[in-house]
C-alpha positions in Angstrom: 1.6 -10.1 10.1 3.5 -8.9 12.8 4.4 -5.1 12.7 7.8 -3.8 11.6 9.9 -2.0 14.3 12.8 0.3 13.9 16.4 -1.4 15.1 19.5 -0.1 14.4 22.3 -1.8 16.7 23.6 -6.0 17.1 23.8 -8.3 14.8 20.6 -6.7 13.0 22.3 -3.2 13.0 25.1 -5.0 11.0 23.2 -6.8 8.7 24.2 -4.3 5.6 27.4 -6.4 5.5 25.8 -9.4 4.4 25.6 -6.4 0.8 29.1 -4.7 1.4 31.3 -8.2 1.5 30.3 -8.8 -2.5 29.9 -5.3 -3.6 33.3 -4.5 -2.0 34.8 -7.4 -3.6 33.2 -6.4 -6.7 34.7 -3.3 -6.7 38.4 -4.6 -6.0 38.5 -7.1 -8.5 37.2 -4.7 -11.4 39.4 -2.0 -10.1 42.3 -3.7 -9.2 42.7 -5.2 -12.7 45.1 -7.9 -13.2 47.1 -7.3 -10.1 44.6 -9.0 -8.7 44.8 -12.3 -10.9 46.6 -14.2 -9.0 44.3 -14.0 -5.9 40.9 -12.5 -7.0 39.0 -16.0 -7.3 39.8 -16.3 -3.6 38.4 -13.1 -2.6 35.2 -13.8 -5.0 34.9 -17.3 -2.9 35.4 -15.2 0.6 33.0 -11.9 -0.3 29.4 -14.6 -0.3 31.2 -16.9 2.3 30.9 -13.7 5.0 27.7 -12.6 3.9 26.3 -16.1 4.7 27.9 -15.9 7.8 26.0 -12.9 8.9 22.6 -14.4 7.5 23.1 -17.2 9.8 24.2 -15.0 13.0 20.8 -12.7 11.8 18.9 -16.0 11.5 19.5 -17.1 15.0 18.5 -13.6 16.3 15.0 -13.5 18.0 12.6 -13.8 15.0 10.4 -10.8 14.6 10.4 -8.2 11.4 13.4 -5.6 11.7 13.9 -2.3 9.6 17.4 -1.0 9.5 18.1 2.5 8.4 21.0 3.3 6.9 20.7 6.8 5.0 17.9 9.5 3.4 18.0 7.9 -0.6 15.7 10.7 -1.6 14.8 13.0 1.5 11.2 13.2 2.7 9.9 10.4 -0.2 12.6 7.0 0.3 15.3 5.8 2.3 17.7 3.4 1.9 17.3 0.6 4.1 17.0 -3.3 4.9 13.9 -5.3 6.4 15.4 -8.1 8.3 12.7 -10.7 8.7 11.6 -14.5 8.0 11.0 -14.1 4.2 14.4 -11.9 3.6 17.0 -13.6 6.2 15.5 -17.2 4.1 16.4 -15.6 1.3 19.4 -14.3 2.2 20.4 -17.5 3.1 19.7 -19.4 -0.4 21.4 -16.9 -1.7 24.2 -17.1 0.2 24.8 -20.7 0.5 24.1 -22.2 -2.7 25.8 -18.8 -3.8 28.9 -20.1 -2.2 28.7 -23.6 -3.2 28.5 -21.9 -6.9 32.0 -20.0 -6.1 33.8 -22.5 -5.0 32.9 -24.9 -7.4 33.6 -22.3 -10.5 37.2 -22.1 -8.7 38.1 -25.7 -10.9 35.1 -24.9 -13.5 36.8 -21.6 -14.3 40.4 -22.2 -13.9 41.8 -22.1 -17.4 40.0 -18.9 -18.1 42.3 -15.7 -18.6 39.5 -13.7 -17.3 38.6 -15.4 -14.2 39.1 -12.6 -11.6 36.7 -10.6 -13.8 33.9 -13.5 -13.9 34.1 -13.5 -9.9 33.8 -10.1 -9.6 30.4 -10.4 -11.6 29.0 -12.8 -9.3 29.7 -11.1 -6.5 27.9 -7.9 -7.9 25.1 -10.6 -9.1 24.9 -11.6 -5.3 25.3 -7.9 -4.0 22.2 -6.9 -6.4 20.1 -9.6 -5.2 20.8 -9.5 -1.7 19.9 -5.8 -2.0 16.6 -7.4 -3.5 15.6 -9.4 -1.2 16.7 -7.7 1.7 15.3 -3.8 0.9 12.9 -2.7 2.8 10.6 -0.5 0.4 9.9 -0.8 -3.2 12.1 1.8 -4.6 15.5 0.2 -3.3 13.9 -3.2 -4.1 14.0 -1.8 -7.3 17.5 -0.5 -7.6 18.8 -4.5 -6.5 16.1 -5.5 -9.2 17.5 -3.3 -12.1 21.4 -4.7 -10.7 20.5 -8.5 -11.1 19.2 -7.6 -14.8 22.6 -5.9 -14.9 25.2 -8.7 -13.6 22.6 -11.1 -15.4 23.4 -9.2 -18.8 27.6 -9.6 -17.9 27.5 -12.7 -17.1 25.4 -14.3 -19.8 27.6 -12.6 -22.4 30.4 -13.1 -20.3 32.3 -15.1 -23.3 31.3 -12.3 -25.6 33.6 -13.2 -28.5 31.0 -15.9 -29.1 28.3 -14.2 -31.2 25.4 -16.3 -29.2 26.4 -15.4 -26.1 26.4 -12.0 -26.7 22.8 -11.9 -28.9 21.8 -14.3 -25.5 23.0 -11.5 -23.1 21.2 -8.6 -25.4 17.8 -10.8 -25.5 18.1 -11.3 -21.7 18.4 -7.5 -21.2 15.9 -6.7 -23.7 13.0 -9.1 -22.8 13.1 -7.6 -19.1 13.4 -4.3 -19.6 9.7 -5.2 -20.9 8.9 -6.5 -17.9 10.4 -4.1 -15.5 8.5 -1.8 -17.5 5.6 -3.4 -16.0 6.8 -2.9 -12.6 7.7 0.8 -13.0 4.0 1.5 -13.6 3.2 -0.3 -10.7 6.0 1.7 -8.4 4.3 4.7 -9.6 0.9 3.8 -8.8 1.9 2.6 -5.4 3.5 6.1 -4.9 0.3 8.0 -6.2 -2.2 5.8 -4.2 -0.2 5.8 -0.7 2.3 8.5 -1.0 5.3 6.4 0.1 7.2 3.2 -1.4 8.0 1.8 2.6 6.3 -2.0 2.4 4.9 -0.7 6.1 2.5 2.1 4.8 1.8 0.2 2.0 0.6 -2.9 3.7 -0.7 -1.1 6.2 -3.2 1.1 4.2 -3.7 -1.4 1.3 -7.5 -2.1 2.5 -8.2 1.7 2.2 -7.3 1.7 -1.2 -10.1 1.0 -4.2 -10.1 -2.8 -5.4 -9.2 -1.4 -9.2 -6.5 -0.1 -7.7 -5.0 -3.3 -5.7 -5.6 -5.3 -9.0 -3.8 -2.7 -11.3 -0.6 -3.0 -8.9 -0.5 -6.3 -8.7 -0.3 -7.2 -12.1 2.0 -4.6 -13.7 4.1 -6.2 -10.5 3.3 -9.9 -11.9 4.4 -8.2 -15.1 8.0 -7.3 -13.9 7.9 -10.7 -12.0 7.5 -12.7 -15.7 10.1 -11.1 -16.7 12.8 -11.6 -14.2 11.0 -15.1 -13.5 11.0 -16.6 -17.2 7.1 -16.9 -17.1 4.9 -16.9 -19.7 4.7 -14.3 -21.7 8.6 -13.2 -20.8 10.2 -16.6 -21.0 12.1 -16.2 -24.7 15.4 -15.0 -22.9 15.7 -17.8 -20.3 16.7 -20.5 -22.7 19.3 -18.5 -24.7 20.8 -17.7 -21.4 23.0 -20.7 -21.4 25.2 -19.4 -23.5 27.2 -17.8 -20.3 29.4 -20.2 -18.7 27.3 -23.3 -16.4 28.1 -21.5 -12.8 26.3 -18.4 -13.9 23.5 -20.9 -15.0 23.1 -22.3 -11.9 23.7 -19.6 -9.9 20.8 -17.5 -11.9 18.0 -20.8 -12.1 18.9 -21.9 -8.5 19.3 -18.8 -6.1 19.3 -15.2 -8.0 17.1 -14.5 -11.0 14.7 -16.6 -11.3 13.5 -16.4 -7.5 13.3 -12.8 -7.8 9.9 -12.9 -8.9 8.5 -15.5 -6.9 9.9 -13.4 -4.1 8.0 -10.1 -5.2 4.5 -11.6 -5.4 5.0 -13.2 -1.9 6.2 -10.3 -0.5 3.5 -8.0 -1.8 0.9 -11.4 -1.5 -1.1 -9.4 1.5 -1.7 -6.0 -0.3 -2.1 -7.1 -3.7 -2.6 -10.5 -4.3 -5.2 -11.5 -1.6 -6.6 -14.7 -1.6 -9.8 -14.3 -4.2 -9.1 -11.6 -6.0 -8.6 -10.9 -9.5 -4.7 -10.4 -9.4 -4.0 -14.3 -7.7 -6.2 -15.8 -10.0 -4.0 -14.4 -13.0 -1.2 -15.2 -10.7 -2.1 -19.1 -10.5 -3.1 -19.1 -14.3 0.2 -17.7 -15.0 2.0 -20.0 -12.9 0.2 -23.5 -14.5 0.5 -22.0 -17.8 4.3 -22.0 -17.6 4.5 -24.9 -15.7 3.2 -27.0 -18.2 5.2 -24.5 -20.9 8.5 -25.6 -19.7 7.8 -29.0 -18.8 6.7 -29.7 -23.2 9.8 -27.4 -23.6 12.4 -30.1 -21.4 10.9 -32.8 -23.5 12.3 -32.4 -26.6 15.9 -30.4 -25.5 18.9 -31.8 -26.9 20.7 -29.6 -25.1 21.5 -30.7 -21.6 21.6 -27.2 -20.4 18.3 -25.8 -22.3 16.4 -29.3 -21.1 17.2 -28.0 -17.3 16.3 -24.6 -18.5 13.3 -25.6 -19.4 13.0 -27.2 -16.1 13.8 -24.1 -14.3 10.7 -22.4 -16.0 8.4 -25.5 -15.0 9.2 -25.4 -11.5 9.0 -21.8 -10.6 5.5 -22.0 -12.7 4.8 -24.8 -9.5 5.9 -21.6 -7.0 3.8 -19.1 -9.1 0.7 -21.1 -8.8 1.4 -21.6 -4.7 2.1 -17.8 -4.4 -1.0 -17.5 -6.4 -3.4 -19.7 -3.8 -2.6 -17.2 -0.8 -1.7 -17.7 2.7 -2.5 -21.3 1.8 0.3 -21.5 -0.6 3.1 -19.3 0.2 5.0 -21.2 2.8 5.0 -24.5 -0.4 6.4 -21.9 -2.6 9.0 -21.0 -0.6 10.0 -24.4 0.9 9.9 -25.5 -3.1 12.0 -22.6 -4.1 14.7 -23.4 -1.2 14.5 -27.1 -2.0 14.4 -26.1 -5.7 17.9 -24.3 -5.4 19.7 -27.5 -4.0 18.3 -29.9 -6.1 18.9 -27.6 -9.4 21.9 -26.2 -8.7 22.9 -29.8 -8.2 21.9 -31.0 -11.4 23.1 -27.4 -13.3 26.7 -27.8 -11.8 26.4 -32.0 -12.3 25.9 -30.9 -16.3 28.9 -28.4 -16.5 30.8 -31.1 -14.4 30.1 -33.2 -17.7 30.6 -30.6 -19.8 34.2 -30.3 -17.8 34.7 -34.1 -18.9 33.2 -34.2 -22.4 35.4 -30.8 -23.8 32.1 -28.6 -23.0 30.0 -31.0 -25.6 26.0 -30.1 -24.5 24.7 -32.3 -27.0 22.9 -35.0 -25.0 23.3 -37.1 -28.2 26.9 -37.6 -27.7 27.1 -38.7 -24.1 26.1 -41.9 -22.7 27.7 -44.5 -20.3 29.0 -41.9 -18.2 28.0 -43.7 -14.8 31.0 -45.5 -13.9 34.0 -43.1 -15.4 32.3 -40.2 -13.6 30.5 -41.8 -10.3 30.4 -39.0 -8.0 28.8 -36.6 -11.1 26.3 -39.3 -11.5 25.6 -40.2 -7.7 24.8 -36.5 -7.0 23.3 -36.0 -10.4 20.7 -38.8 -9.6 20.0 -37.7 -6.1 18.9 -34.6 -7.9 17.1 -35.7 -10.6 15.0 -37.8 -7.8 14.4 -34.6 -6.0 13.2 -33.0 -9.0 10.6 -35.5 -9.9 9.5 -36.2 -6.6 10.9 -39.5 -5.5 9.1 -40.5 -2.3 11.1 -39.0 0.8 13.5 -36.5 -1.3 13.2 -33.2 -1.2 10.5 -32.1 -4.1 8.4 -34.4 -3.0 7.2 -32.9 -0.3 7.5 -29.2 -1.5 5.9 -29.9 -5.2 3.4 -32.7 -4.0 2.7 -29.9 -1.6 1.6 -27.4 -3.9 -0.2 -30.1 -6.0 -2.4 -31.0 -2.8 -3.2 -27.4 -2.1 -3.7 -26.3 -5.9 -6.5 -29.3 -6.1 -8.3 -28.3 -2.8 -8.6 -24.7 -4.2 -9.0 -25.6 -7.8 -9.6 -29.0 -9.0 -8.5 -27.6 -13.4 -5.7 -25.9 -11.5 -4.5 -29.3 -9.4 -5.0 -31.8 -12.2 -3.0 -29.5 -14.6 0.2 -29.5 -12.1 -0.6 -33.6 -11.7 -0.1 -33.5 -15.3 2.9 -31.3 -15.3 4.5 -33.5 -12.5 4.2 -36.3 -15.1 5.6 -34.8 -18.2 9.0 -34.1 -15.4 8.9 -37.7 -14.9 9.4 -38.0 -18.7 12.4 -35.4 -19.2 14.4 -35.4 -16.7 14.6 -38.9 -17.1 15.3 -38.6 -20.6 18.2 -36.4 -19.6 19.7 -39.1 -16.8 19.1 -42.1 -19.4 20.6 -40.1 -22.6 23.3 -39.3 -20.1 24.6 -41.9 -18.0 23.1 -44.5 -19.6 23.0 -46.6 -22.6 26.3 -47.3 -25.3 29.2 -44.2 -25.4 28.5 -42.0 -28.4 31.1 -39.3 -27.8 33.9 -38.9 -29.9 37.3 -40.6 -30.1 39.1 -37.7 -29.5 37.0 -37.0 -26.3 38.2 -38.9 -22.5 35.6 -38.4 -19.7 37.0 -38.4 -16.1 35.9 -37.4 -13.5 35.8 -33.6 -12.1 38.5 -32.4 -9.9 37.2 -32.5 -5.9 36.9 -28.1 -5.9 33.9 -28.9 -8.2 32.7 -32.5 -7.0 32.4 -31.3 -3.4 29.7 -28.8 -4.1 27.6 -31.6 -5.5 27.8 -33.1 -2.6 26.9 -31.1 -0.5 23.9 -29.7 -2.9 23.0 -33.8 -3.1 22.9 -34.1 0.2 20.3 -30.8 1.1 18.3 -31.9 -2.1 17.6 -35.5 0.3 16.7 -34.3 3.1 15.8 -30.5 3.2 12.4 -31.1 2.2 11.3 -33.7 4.6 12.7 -31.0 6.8 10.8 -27.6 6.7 7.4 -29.9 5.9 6.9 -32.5 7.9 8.1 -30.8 11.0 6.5 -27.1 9.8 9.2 -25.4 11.1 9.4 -23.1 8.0 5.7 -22.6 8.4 5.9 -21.1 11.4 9.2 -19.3 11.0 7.3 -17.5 7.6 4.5 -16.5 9.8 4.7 -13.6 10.9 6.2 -11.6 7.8 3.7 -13.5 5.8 0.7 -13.6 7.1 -0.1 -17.6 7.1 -3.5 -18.8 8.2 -3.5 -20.0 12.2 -3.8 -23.6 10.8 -1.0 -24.1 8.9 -1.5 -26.5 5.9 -0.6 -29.6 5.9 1.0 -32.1 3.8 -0.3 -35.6 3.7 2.2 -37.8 2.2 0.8 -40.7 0.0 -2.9 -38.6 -0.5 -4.6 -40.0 -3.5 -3.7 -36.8 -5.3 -0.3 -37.9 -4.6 -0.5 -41.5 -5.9 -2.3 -40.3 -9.0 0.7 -37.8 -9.4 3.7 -40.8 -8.6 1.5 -42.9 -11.1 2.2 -40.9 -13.3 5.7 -39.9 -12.8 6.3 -43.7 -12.8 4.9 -43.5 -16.2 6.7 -40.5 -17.7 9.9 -42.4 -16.6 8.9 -45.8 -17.8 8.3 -44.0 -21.1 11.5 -42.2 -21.2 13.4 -45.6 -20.7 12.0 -47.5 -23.3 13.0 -44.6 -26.0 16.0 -43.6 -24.1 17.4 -45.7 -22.1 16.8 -49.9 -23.4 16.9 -48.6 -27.1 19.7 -47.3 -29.0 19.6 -43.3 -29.1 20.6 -41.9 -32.6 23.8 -39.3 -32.6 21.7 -37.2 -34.5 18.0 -36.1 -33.8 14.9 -37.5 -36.0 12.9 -34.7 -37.5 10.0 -35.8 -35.4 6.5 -34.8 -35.3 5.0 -31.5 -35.3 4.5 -31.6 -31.8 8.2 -32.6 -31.3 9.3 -29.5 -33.5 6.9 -27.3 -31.6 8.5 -28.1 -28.2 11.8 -27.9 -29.8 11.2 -24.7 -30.7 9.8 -23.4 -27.7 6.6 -24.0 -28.3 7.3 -20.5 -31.0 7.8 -18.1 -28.6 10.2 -16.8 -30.3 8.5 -16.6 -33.9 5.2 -15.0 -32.0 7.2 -12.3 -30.3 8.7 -11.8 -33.7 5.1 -11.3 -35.6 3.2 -9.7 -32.5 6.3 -7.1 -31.5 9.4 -7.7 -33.9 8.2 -6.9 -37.1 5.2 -4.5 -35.9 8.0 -2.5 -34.3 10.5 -2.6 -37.6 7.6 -1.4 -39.5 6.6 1.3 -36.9 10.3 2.4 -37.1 10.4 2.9 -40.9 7.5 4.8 -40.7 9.0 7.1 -38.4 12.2 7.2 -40.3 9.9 8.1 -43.4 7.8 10.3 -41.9 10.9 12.5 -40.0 12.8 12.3 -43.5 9.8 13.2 -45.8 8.2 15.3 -43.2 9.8 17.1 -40.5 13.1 17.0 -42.8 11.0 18.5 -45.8 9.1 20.9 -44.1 12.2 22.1 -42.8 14.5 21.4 -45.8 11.7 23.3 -47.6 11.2 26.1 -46.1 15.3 27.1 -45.8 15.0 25.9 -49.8 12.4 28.7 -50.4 13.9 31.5 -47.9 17.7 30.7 -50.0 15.5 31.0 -52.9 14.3 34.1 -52.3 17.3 35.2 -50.5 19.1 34.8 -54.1 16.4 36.3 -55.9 16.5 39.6 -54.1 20.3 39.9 -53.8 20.3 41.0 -57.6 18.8 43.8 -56.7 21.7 44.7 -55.0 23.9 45.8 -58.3 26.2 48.1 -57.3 25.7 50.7 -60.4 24.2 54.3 -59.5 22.5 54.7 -62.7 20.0 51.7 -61.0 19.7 53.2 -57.4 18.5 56.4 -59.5 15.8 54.7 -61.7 14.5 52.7 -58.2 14.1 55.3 -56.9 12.6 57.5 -59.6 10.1 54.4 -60.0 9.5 54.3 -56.7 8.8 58.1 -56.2 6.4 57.9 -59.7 4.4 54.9 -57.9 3.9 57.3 -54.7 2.7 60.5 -56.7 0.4 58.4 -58.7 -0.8 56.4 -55.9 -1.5 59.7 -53.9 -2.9 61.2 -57.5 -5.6 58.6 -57.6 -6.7 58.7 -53.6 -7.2 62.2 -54.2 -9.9 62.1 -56.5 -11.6 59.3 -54.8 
């Protein structure tokens, strides 16, 4: 990797504005309350609008890595300031565009809400926090944007809090990573104890001299707080219930904010703690297939169109996990899948809340159908994504995921033939989602008349359509994000390649043909019932999440209720009865010798003459000892 150098003037000096346009816009729309009604979804749209703006003037600056100080945070142990390189400018840029595609398009998605200026101002501070992520320069203040996404994330998934799910859905979100972030705290600390400093400089720089137990122990409390933030196994429970927040928020955290954030860590700290070999990648990788396959059983049996994407979003960042897990190798197909990855799912997120828009927010797959030709540009740019998604030849994931596929089976034929197999079962839902869909007899009700989506929210799916075609074919073929990511990555000096129409990627179009061909004979040539067959076992499993939820209920839940009435037993029989006891026995006693206290002489006198008896025949008897 290249070295990082101070710079502090240009376009790089300036880069903190690509954090102050949302953060200040933020902070005017909360503040400025309903004065600024009238104009505040305007100034939501404009705060990620600039910021991408700079990202692209920092882009096209000469590429090298770039630390910009801005001030002391705590002096002599962290500042606060940005790293401007290849992995954060990329980044900044998803985050920024597909940020702003989200904005504009929740201009028409949220227009009818009383509380719109407030839900802008929460995406700007979602976009503030994660630029901060992504764009820190030290693990501390990658921290602070870290703990700001959880927060926005917890606003915006409750964001329609008089609905009792959405609010349980925001709580579980917050919850489930604070577990994981709990993770990451231990590893801040180590990092601190081993090299005395949280800069990513130092740290990468004196990684080698540290002891192998070390390295490993960092790296997986940091895979830890990646989980959670990710969705991955064992951390997923709260990704699902997050679609309870309104569809922009969904899109915006699966496609360029949340979810990325942990894909982002492990590549960024790849070099010091997840070398290629060690024990920290391999959990990385088994990690990464585990939820891959996880979220791809989940998808299959999702009624829901939301939760069936949902469960797609956790399947495909598995797919980055397990390239970020390979090494050098991998890390430029994780990225170029998680940029093509935000186009092609934020397509298809915003293409199912532009059908929610149509079918009076109905997400009951059940009760669509035949949607194609009263809402053609939804469907169009819904297709074109879910092509992308499943690899169609030439679109976008099929260069990015067949990618990773290719270079999971040349490191690891278990690990390559898992993610063939996981490429298959995508086949099978997310055409089960188009068929159930688009396709097939209407089954919605009479009172409900789909149209078409106004062109504030059709436009954005078209341009999202458009990147999810060709964006892959892009940055692959032609390696230019290969050797952009160089040097702040630290790729190999022969890039990998990808070698379209391999034999691992016939095998894996075999069988994507298959999943499809599958999912139209059930979904789309045969009738689909308005309300779901019990199924199998392994039908309810996957509708259930494969029991995530009822596990983290019997291994943490109820182990924790039980811990907590123990401790409520043992402070209100214990430290509440020693201490209730002991003031009973002192008021006790207090009472008992207050009646010795009569007030009548005649009783001081006999006392006393006791007393003085006691004495002279006390002294009597030690004298004739």
């Amino acid at each position: 990797m290249e070295p990082i150098v101070e710079h502090s003037g240009g376009v790089i000096g300036a880069s903190w504005l690509m954090i102050a346009f949302p953060l200040a816009s933020a902070a005017i729309l909360l503040l400025g309350g309903r004065r600024t009604n009238a104009w505040g979804h305007l100034l939501g749209v404009f705060a990620p609008v600039a910021s991408f703006v700079v990202a692209v003037m920092c882009f096209l600056q000469p590429s090298g890595r770039y630390d910009v100080g801005l001030y002391d945070f705590i002096p002599g142990v962290a500042k606060v300031g940005l790293l401007i390189d290849p992995l954060s400018i990329t980044f900044a840029l998803l985050i920024t565009g597909v940020g702003s595609l989200i904005h504009i398009y929740s201009i028409g998605y949220m227009a009818h809400d009383p509380e719109r200026r407030r839900f802008f101002a929460y995406l700007n501070l979602f976009v503030a926090a994660m630029l901060l992520l992504v764009l820190a320069d030290n693990y501390l203040v990658l921290f602070l944007g870290w703990e700001g996404v959880g927060l926005a994330s917890y606003l915006l998934i409750g964001f329609w809090q008089f609905k009792p799910t959405a609010a349980t859905a925001a709580k579980k979100a917050f919850v489930v990573n604070r577990v994981g972030d709990f993770g990451f705290l231990v590893g801040l600390f180590t990092i601190f104890a081993t090299f005395g400093t949280f800069a990513f400089g130092p740290v990468f720089d004196n990684a080698a001299k540290a002891s192998n137990g070390t390295l490993t122990a960092i790296g997986i409390m940091l895979l830890i707080g990646a989980c959670g933030k990710s969705a991955q196994l064992p951390l997923q429970s709260w990704l699902l219930d997050a679609m309870e927040g309104p569809t922009p928020v969904s899109a915006l955290i699966h496609a360029a904010t949340m979810v990325t954030a942990g894909v982002y860590l492990v590549v960024r700290s790849g070099a010091a703690f997840f070398p290629e070999g060690a024990t920290a990648s391999l959990i990385v990788t088994i990690v990464g297939v585990a939820t891959l396959l996880a979220g791809a059983i989940i998808g299959t049996a999702k009624d829901d169109i939301k939760k069936a994407l949902a469960g797609s979003t956790m399947s495909q960042i598995g797919y980055m996990m397990l390239a970020a897990g390979l090494g050098p190798a991998g890390y430029a197909f994780a990225i170029a899948h998680l940029l093509t990855h935000g186009f092609f799912k934020a397509d298809l997120f915003l293409g199912a809340g532009s059908v929610m828009h149509a079918m009076k927010d109905e997400v009951n797959m059940r009760r669509y159908g035949a949607l194609r030709a009263l809402m053609p540009v939804t469907f169009i740019t819904f297709f074109i994504g879910y092509l992308a998604i499943i690899g169609f030849p030439l679109l976008s994931g099929y260069f990015t995921k067949d990618g990773i596929i290719e270079t999971a089976m040349d490191s690891n034929a278990i690990l390559g033939w898992l993610a063939v197999i996981g490429a298959g079962i995508t086949g099978f839902y997310m055409s089960r989602v188009v068929f159930m869909t688009f396709f097939g007899s209407k089954r919605w009700a009479d009172d409900v008349h789909p149209h078409e989506s106004p062109s504030v929210m059709t436009w954005p799916l078209i341009i999202l359509s458009i990147g999810s075609i060709f964006l892959g074919g892009y940055l692959i073929l032609s390696n230019r994000l290969m050797v952009y990511l160089g040097p702040a990555v630290g790729l190999p000096e022969a890039l990998p390649q990808f070698h379209p129409f391999s034999p691992t990627g016939l095998a894996t179009l075999a069988l994507v043909a298959l999943g499809a061909a599958i999912a139209w004979v059930r979904y789309g040539s045969a009738e689909v019932p308005q309300v779901a067959p019990r199924g199998s076992f392994l039908t309810t499993f996957a509708r259930r999440d494969l029991y995530g939820d009822a596990l983290n209920e019997a291994l943490l839940m109820r182990p924790g209720q039980w811990l907590t009435r123990l401790a409520v037993w043992f402070d209100n029989k214990g430290v509440d009865g020693v201490v209730n006891g002991l003031a009973a026995g002192i008021g006790g006693s207090s009472g008992r010798l207050r009646r010795i206290q009569t007030g009548f002489v005649r009783s001081y006198a006999l006392s006393i003459f006791v007393g003085a008896a006691v004495l002279v025949g006390a002294w009597y008897v030690v004298g004739n000892l």
